[in-house]
N, C-alpha and C positions, 0 to 999 in steps of 0.2 A: 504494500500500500504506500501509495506517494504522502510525504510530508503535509503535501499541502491538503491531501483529504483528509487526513489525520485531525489539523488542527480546523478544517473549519465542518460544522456537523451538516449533517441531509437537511433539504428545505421540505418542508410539508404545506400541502393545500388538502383541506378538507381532511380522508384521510391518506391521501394517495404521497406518497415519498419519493424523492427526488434526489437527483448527486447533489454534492456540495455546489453550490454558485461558485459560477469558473466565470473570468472574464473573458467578454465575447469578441476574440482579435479573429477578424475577417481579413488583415490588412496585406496588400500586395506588393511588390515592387519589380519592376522593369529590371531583365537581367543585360548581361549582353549579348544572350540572342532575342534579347528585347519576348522573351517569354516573361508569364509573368509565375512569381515567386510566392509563396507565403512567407510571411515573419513574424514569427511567435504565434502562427494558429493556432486557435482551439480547436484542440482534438473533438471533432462531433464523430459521436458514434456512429456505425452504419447498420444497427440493429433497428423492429419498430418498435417505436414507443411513444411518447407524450414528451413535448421540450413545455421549457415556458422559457421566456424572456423577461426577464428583471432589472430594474433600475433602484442602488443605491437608497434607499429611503431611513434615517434614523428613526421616522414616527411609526415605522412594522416593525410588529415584535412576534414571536421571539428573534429572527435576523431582521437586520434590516433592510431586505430588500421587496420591493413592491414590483409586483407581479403586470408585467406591458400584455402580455400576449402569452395567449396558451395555446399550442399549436400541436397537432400531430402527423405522424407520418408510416406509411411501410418502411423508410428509409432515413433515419433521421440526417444522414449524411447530406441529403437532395433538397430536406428545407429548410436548413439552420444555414443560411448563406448569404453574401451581399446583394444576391440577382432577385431574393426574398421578397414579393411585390408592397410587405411590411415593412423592409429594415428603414427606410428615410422615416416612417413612423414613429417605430424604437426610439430613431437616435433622437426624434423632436421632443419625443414623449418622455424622456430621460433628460431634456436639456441639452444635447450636445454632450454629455457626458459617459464613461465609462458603461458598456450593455455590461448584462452576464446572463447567462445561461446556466440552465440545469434539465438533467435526462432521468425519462423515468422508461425501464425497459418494460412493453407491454407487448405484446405481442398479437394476442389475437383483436381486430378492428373493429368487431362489434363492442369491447369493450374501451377500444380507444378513444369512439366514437361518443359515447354515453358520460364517458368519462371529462373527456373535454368539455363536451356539454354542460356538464353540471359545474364545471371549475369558472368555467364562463359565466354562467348563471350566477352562482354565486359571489367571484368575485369582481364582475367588471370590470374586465381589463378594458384601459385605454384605448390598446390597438386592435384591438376583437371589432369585426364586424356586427356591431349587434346595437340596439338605441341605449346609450347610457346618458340619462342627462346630466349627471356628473362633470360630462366630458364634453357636453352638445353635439354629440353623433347625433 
């Protein structure tokens, strides 16, 4: 087990458990055969499961991070990414600052399905398609 899961503990929504919040680095760069590169990626897994996206918040307890977007996939590898038709959301909904990310392994979609639902439901995420007038969607 890596250090850094060590010291920071699972995030939980409702009753569903998540990895530790990892900081979410999508970030590229130009090589010189002008491919481009990751630097410092987040390892997104390529199993299905349930991700969320989170933003920093001191005022969520017990961590403090407040939940943008709950999202799932067959491949979490295909939607945790910069092409994401969510990420310019994330980064507004977070201020311009630092994402992160957390994976929960689920496998079968009827349950992925139900389950995002109800995370949804309950917590109104910012960048969830869905009316929160919280947020004046």
């Amino acid at each position: 087990m890596s250090s850094i899961a060590q010291l920071v503990p699972r995030i939980r929504f409702e009753q569903v458990s998540f990895s530790p919040p990892a900081p979410l680095r999508l970030t590229y760069r130009a090589t010189l055969r002008l491919a481009a590169r990751p630097i410092a990626t987040t390892l997104v897994p390529s199993y299905a499961g349930l991700y969320v996206v989170l933003a920093y918040d001191p005022s969520w307890s017990p961590l403090p991070y407040r939940p943008l977007y709950f999202g799932q996939a067959k491949e979490l590898s295909e939607r945790v990414c910069r092409s994401h038709e969510k990420y310019s959301a994330w980064e507004e909904a977070a201020g311009w600052t630092q994402l992160y990310v957390a994976f929960c392994n689920m496998p079968s979609a009827l349950t992925r399905n139900i389950t995002e639902q109800r995370l949804i439901e309950r917590y109104l995420p910012q960048c969830n398609d869905i009316y929160n007038a919280m947020y004046g969607l």
